[in-house]
C-alpha positions, 0 to 999 in steps of 0.5 A: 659374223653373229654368233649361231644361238643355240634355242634349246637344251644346256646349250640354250641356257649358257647361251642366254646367260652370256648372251643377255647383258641388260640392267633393269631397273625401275623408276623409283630405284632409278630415283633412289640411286640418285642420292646417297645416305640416310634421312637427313643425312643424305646428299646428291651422289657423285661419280668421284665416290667410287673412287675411294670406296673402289680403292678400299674395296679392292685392297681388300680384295687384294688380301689374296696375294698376301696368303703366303704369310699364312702358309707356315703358321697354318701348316704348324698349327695342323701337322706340328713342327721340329727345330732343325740344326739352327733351333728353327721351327719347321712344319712337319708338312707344307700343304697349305700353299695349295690354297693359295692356288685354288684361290687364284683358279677359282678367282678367276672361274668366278669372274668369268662364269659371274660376268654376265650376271653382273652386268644384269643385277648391278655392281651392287647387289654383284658386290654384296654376293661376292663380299658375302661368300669372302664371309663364308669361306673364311669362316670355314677355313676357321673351321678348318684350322680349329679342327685341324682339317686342312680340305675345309680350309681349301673349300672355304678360302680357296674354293667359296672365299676365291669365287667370292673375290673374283666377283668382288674384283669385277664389280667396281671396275665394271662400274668406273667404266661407266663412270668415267667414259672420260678417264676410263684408263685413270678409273681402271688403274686406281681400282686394281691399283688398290688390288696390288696395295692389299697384298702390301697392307695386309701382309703385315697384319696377320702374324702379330694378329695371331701371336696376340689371340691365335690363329683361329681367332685371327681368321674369324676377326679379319673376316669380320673386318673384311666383311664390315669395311666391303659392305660400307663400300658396296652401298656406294656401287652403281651404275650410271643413270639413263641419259648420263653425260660427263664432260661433252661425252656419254657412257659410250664415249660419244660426244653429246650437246648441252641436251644430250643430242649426239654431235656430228664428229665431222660433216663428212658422210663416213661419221655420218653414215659407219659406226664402231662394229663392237658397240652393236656386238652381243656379248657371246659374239664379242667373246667368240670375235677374233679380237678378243681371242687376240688380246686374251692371248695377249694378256695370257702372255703379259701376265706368265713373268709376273705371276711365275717368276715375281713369285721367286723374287726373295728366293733369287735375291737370298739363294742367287745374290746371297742377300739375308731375308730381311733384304729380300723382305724389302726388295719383295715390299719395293716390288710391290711399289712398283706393281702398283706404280705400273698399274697406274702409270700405264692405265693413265698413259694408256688415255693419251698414248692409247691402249695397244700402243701402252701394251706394245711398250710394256711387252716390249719391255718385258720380252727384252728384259726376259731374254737379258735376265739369265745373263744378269743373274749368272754374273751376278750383277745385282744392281742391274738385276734390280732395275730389270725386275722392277720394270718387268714388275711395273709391266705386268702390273700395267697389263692389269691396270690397262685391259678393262679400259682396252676391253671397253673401248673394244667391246662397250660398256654394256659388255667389260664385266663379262669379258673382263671376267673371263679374260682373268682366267688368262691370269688363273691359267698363267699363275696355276699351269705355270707356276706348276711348270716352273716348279716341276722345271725347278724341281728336275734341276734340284733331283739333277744334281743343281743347288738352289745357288745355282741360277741355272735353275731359274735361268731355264725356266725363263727361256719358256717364259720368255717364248709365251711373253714372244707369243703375246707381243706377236698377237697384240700386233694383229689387235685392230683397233682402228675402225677402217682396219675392221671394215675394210673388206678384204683384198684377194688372198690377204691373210690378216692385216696389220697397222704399224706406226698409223701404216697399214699393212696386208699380210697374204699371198701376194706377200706383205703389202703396205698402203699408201695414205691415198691408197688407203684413203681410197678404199675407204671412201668406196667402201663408205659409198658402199654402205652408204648405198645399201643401209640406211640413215641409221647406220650408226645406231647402237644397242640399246640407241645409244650410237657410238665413237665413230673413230679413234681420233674422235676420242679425245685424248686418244690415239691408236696404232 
């Protein structure tokens, strides 16, 4: 059901903001965008260079999850520091992990309310503004450090720098969608791979960067740096032209002849004559749909263990296992491996296996492991615990590496920067509300009289974990995303409906009620005699006249639930 469009006042202005997904460009720009470079220098574009440039990009970009080695240098340099009893360093206040927070809150707040504007400017222009404001806000913390004032440091990298990268994020993965209809899974896990290989790389760099030229400085050289190595990459951003095909298919996934005509998927009436319901969805409606409430839920859900308890990780193995910092260092680096590792095998399985099959394995995993891991830790089987956390780390980095392609697919291309921006708040949500749980949770347990060697501390705080990552494997089950599971009209008292193992099942008052092949079969083609009778040819028209995937099955190299 449409969306009721407000027409007047605030209302009417957010509601065309989130409403209006459409990139104008001219001819000549249309031409210009066809090659790439300078003068001589210049040469045909293709697809394949936004592979590295979005990679580069986004490692950068990726620099946020590596701010935690600034927290003690920063706190020392603006409130000063003591030796304690083993002649180490120790600031006198810890203020600066906040900025870390704000960060990620503005991140995402950024990614959503920018969404829509990135789908009408280009990933180019979006990516220029948003590498732009990464400049600034470093350039105020900068600021912030040499006078010691610890608010400009939280307004320039946490609130300007955050919203900065949250456009930056969304923009070339926006852009590889389009680019690669044939390979959408492989395309969103090399981009937000490159995300999590930031927070490796450049970890390393600051502190010997800042006992060389200082901290001030430090900040003022990276941010150039950083500026200078997005920029190059945001020439390379753009979207596909019109009439664009690859590989017997267009940008909406739709199988196209030599002369890009759309090809009959079968010569039955329902390819014919019913098209995928989101392909034709405005964006405002595809926000407020019961899908997309769905799988923000769900990925609320995939992503609680990664962000909160991750974040632990050199604790646990230090205070838990007993291990010295440098082994916790490794153990912290080796997880970050595997966070890559997941984004891009579950993205990649995610093109054969489908998109909700790769999150019902990798929430499955996730709650199996959540529900093992204070056992685990209370015997202190370090082995075991290694293996569990590697994997639940490889799933949560999948979650991420897998939802702009299940977005697209869900909702079309003309709408995954959007959403794909606003279901990162899930992620803000998650890493700023439950980080604060588990500290308030971890901090109870301290005042109680608990050591930080005692697991319970953890083993607590996992059981509410545990309860949101249940939460979000229950909702992925109601995703449908079988074409016949969203048309079919509903029975009589039927509730929801459900589809497990390519068995569909009604959920209602009569109780739960599985359908045969043929019962299903059935339905369908009275429903197809249906439409058929009361709309016309044009049936499977899209937005835009751009027609659209009929079926999951017609999708090569995809199958669904």
């Amino acid at each position: 059901m449409a969306i009721k469009v407000p027409t007047s006042g605030p209302l009417a202005h957010i509601a065309h903001h989130y409403n209006n997904t459409t990139l104008h460009r001219t001819d000549a720009q249309i031409l210009k965008e066809k090659t790439i470079g300078l003068g001589p220098l210049s040469m045909p574009y293709n697809r394949w260079l936004m592979f590295p440039a979005a990679f580069i990009f986004q490692a950068i970009c990726g620099s946020l999850y590596a701010w935690s080695v600034f927290n003690d240098p920063i706190d020392k340099e603006l409130y000063g520091f003591t030796l304690n009893a083993k002649q180490k360093e120790v600031a006198n206040k810890h203020n600066a992990s906040i900025t870390f927070y704000i960060a990620v809150g503005f991140f995402g707040l950024s990614a959503a309310i920018n969404g829509p504007w990135l789908e009408r400017a280009g990933p180019r222009k979006a990516s220029l503004v948003g590498t732009t404001l990464f400049l600034i806000g470093n350039m105020i913390a900068t600021i912030g450090i040499h006078f010691k004032i610890i608010g400009l440091i939280y307004f320039g990298y946490g609130v300007i720098g955050g919203s900065g990268l949250g456009l930056c994020y969304i923009s070339p993965v926006s852009a590889l969608q389009k680019w690669f209809p044939d390979r959408r899974g492989v395309a969103a896990g090399f981009a937000v791979c490159g995300f999590g290989a930031g927070s490796i790389v450049f970890a390393k760099v600051p502190l010997p960067l800042a006992s060389e030229i200082g901290l001030t400085k430090t900040f003022m050289t990276l941010g150039f740096a950083y500026f200078a190595v997005m920029f190059i990459c945001c020439m390379v951003f753009r979207v596909p032209p019109p009439g664009f095909q690859v590989n017997g298919m267009d940008m909406y996934r739709n199988k196209v002849d030599a002369n890009g005509d759309i090809e009959a998927f079968n010569t039955d009436k329902t390819a014919n004559n019913v098209r995928n319901p989101a392909a034709s969805l405005p964006l405002i409606d595809s926000i407020f749909s019961s899908e997309y409430r769905l799988i923000y839920l769900m990925f609320f859900g995939n992503s609680i263990a990664g962000l909160v308890f991750l974040s632990r990780l050199a604790n646990i193995v230090t205070d838990i296992f007993g291990k010295d910092t440098n082994t916790a260092t490794t153990i912290v680096s080796i997880n970050g491996g595997f966070n890559l590792a997941g984004r891009l095998f579950f993205s990649t399985a995610s093109d054969i296996l489908g998109r909700k099959n790769c999150y019902i394995v990798m929430l499955t995993c996730q709650v199996i492991i959540l529900a093992s891991l204070p056992t685990i830790m209370a015997v202190k089987n370090y082995p075991a615990f290694l293996a569990v956390i590697w994997i639940l780390t490889a799933c949560y980095g999948g979650g991420f590496g897998a939802i702009p392609a299940f977005l697209c697919d869900m909702f079309g291309p003309t709408n995954i920067g959007a959403l794909h921006g606003i279901i990162l708040t899930a992620w803000a949500i998650a890493g700023v509300g439950g980080g604060l749980l588990f500290t308030a949770v971890y901090n109870n347990l301290i005042a109680n009289g608990y050591t930080v060697n005692d697991s319970w501390i953890y083993s607590k705080n996992l059981y509410w974990i545990l309860g949101v990552a249940s939460i979000g494997f229950i909702f992925i089950m109601f995703v449908r995303t079988n074409i016949r599971d969203r048309l079919l009209p509903k029975a009589d008292g039927e509730f929801t409906r459900i589809r497990i193992f390519g068995k569909f099942i009604r959920i209602g008052s009569f109780g739960i009620k599985p359908l045969s092949k043929d019962e299903e079969d059935r339905e369908w083609d009275e429903y197809v005699e249906s439409a058929s009778q009361t709309t016309p040819s044009n049936m499977h028209e899209v937005k835009g006249a751009q027609p659209v995937a009929l079926d999951n099955k017609d999708i090569p190299g995809k199958m669904e639930l």
